[in-house]
C-alpha positions in Angstrom: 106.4 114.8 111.9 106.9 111.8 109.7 103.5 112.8 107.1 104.7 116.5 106.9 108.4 115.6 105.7 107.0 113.0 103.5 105.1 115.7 101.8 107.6 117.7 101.2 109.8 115.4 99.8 106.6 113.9 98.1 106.0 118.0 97.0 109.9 117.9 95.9 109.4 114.9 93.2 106.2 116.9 91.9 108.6 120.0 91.3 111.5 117.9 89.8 108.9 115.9 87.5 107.5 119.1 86.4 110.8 120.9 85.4 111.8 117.5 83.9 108.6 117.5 81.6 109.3 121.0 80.5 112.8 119.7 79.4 111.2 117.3 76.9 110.8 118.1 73.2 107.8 120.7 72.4 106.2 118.1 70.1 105.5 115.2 72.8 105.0 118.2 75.7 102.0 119.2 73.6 101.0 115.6 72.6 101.2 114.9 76.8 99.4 117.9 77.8 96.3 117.3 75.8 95.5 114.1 77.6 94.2 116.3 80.7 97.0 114.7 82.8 99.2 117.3 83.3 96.3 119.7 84.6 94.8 117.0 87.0 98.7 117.0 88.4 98.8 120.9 88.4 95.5 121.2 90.5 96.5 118.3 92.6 99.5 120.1 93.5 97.5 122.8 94.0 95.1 121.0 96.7 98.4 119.4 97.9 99.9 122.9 98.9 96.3 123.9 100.4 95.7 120.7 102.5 98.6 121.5 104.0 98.2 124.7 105.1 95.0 123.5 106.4 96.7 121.6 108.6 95.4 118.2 106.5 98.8 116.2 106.3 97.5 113.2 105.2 94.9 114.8 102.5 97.9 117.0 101.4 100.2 113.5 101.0 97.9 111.4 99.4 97.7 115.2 96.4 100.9 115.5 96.3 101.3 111.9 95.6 98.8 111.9 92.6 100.7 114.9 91.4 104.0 113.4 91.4 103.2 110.4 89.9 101.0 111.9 87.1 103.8 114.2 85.8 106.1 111.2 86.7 104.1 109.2 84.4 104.3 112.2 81.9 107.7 112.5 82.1 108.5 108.7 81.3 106.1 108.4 78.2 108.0 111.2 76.8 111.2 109.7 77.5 109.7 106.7 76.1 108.7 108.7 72.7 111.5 110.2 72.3 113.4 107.5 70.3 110.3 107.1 67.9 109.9 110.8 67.7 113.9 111.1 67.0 115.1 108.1 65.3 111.3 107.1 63.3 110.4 103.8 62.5 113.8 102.6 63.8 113.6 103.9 66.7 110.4 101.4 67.7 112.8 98.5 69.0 114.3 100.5 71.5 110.6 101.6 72.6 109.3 98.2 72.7 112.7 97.1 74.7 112.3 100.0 77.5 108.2 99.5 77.5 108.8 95.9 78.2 111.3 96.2 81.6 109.3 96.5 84.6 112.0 95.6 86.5 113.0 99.2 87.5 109.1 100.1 88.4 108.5 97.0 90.1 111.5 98.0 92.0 110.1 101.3 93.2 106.8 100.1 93.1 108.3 97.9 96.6 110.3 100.8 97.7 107.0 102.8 97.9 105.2 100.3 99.9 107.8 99.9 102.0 107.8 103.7 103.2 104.1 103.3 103.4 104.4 100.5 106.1 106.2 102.8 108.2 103.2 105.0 108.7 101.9 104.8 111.9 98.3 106.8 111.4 96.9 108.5 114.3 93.9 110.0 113.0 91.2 108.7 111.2 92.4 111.3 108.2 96.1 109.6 108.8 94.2 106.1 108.1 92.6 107.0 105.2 95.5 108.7 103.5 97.6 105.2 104.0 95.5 103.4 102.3 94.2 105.4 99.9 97.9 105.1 99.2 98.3 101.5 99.2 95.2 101.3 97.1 96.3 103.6 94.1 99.6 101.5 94.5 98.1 98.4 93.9 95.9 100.5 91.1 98.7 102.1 89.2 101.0 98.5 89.4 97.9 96.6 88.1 97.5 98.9 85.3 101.1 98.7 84.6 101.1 95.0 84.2 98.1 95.3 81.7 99.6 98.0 79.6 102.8 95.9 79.7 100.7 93.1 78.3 99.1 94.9 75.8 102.6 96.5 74.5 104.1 93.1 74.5 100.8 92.0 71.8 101.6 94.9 69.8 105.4 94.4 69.5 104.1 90.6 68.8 102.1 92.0 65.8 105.0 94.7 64.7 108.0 91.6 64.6 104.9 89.3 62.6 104.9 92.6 60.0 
């Protein structure tokens, strides 16, 4: 069925995030891991797995896609560190230029509701997986465009020295 192969490949990103944030430099692992994020993502994919085996599809979806995109998240502010953490003060125009781009997330933030309107629910539990899905779409890409703003008022106050 359509849910269950979305979960795995949903289960797949989690996996490849995960071995991806391990590949990172110790210094912004440990930063990362103490904002809680990482264990909310382990114990999603956790509930993710056991939904599943429940027979829950759409509860297992909707976990393993908060546990992808937390450790997704994870995974690009470390990438996004890691010029400041290996180039120093220099490295902060690079930052400020990558933090700035929502082109690529915009892009996959579209992709992703596209494959969401090709759910056809038929349970109750399929309905309220989809748009608890939609919703923390239109969640995370809100919050995106406020953190872009407030990253675009700090480089505004780093260029004014």
């Amino acid at each position: 069925d359509k849910v269950s192969a979305k979960l795995e490949a949903t289960l797949a990103r989690y996996d490849t995030a995960f071995r991806r944030f391990e590949a990172l430099p110790a210094e912004i692992r440990t930063t990362l891991a103490s904002s809680g994020l990482l264990d909310a993502a382990a114990t999603a994919s956790v509930d993710a797995r056991d939904l599943a085996q429940q027979g829950q599809q759409a509860g297992a979806f909707l976990e393993a896609q908060q546990a992808a995109m937390l450790v997704e998240t994870l995974v690009g502010a470390g990438e996004w560190m890691n010029p400041l953490f290996t180039q120093g003060l220099p490295g902060l125009e690079l930052l400020f230029r990558d933090a700035l781009d929502l082109g690529p997330t915009s892009a996959r933030v579209t992709s992703f509701l596209d494959q969401l309107s090709t759910y056809a629910p038929r349970t109750v539990a399929d309905v309220e997986g989809l748009v608890q899905g939609y919703a923390g779409t239109f969640d995370a890409y809100s919050l995106m465009v406020f953190a872009n703003q407030m990253i675009a008022s700090i480089k505004a106050r780093s260029d004014a020295g």
